[in-house]
Phi, psi and omega in degrees: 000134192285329178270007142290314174292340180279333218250295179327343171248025169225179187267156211254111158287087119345107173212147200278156175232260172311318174188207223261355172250343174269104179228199191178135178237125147035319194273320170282333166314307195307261187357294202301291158358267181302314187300272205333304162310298194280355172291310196254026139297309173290335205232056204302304207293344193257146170271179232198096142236145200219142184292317161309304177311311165300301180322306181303312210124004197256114167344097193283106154223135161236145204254179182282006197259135182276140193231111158324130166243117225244069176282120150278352145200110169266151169093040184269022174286340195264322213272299197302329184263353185102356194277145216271353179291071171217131166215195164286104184243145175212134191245133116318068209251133165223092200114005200075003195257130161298139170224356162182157195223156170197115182250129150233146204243079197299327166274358161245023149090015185259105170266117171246145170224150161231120168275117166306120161119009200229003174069190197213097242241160183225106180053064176064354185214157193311157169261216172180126158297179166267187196250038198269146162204025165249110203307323178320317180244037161242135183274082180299129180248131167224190198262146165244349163322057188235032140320077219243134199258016166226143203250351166292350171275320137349266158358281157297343168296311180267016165279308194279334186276332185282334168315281190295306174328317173251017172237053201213156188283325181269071177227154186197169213204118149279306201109004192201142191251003160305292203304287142012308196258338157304318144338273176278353164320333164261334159143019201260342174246153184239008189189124143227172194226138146196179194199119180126060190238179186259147153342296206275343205255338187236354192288248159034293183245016155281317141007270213279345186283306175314276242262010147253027175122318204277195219211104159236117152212189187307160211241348171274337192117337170304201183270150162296150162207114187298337185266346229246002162053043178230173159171142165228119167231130210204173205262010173197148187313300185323305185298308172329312200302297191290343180275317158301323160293353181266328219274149156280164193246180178196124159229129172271198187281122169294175181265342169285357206277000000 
């Protein structure tokens, strides 16, 4: 979108929402705004959640009606500093089931989209997770973001990076958990995990990752639940697994909650 890449070279009006890292700027609010209006021109009958809308006070339920789930800048923490890991994420729910995603990435020109059952695509053309399926040769993504007012996901956050750092092929941070989960979808990452993430951080490229191949479930080894503010997604069950027998777990607040 053109009104993201002009507004990333100007200076940003900032404002804090939960604390000092959790933030949103004039540009995310916009966004959100204009997807919602063109959606529920065309889409009278369909709900919504949008990260910004929820931040305002308007209740995150998601109901079986089929709902847009809206990020309107994921990673706007990278956007506020200029770092170039940010995007557009929009999710699809019908049933409570994601059924198709469309991420854009403005400053590198990057569309990934996914349907269930129609597979999943990068600038038009398909994707693929990788075939890694030992943890010992995977290249693992997490969050670093654990600046926090309850210090046991702290806690937990460097239990699990002092875990994996020495048996991973890997580890590295986008910064946007959209961007990420695109990552591995396409084959560049073999795995991420994180927890204290969002709805609008997952609808979207849980998708496009089932439908390159991959694997999303609960990060203890259970079923995903888009509200329950987990996720683990890797590019093969075996991996999945084995990525789970390493990790401590941490749950925070669902977004239904």
């Amino acid at each position: 979108m053109q009104l993201v890449r002009e507004r990333n070279k100007q200076k940003k009006n900032v404002e804090e929402k939960l604390n000092a890292v959790d933030l949103v700027t004039e540009t995310d609010k916009e966004v959100e705004k204009r997807l919602i209006s063109a959606l529920s021109e065309k889409y009278p009958d369909h709900k919504f959640i949008g990260e910004e809308s929820t931040a305002d006070g308007i209740k995150c339920e998601l109901t079986s009606d089929p709902t847009w789930i809206i990020d309107p800048i994921d990673g706007t923490m990278n956007f506020v500093h200029g770092y170039p890991n940010f995007c557009i994420s929009i999710g699809y729910v019908v049933d409570k089931i994601p059924v198709m995603g469309v991420i854009y990435c403005p400053l590198q020109d990057w569309l990934f989209t996914a349907r269930k059952g129609c597979g999943a695509f990068h600038n038009g053309v398909p994707i693929h997770v990788s075939h890694t399926t030992e943890l010992s040769q995977a290249l693992i993504n997490i969050e670093t973001s654990v600046r926090s007012s309850d210090p046991n996901k702290m806690k937990v956050f460097f239990e699990n990076l002092n875990t994996l750092a020495p048996i991973v092929h890997g580890i590295r941070t986008a910064g946007s958990a959209v961007i990420t989960m695109s990552f591995v979808a396409m084959g560049g990452s073999d795995a991420y995990f994180e927890f204290a993430v969002h709805a609008w951080d997952m609808a979207a490229g849980c998708v496009l990752v089932t439908e390159a191949g991959g694997v999303v479930i609960d990060p203890a080894g259970g079923k995903f639940d888009l509200m329950s503010g987990r996720i683990l997604c890797a590019s093969s069950q075996d991996l999945a697994q084995e990525l789970v027998k390493n990790l401590k777990q941490y749950y925070g607040p669902r977004d239904d909650a």
